[in-house]
N, C-alpha and C positions, 0 to 999 in steps of 0.2 A: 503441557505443550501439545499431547495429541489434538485437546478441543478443538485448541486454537487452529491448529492446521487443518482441520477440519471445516470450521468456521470459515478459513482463506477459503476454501476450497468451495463452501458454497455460496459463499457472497459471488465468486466469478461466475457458478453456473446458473444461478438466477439473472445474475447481471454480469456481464461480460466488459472486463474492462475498470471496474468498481475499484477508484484508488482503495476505499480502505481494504479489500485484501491483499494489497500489496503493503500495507501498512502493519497488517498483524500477520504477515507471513515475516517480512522484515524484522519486527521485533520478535517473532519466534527465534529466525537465525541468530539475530544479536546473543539473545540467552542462551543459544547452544553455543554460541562461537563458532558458527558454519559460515563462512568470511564469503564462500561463492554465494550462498543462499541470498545470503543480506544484498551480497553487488546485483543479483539477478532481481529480487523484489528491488531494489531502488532504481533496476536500468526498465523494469518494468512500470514504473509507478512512473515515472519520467515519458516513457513511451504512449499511457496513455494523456496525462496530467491535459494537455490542451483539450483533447479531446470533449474527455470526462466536464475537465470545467466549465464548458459549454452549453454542456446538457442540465445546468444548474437545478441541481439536487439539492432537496432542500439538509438533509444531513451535511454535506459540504457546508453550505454557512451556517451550521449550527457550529461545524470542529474547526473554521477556517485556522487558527492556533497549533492545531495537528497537521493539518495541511501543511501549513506553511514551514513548521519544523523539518518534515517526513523530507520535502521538498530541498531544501536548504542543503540538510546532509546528503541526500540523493546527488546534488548538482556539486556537492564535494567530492566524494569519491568516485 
């Protein structure tokens, strides 16, 4: 789980705003069961997700499937 946090951490500092680190920090909390973590990566993925979408990265339509999951539960809790 360190990589992983790690990995979140530097997909934002190259790219600011990068749903997928809100997507593997989110499934990091999930695996610990850190219930704030997870609501903070989903209100954060949510926060940027128009944004982001706009800037049409070509990784985004490769995972649109991810996306759209990450998104779903996000707009659940």
């Amino acid at each position: 789980m360190p990589g992983a946090s790690v990995l979140a951490d530097t997909i934002l500092a190259n790219n600011p705003g990068h749903l997928f680190a809100y997507i593997v920090r989110g499934e990091v909390a999930a695996r610990l069961n850190d219930t704030a973590k997870l609501r903070q990566s989903r209100a954060d993925f949510i926060k940027h997700y128009d944004a982001e979408m706009k800037a049409d990265r070509k990784e985004y339509e490769e995972h649109k499937p991810v996306l759209a999951s990450f998104l779903a539960e996000a707009r659940k809790s």
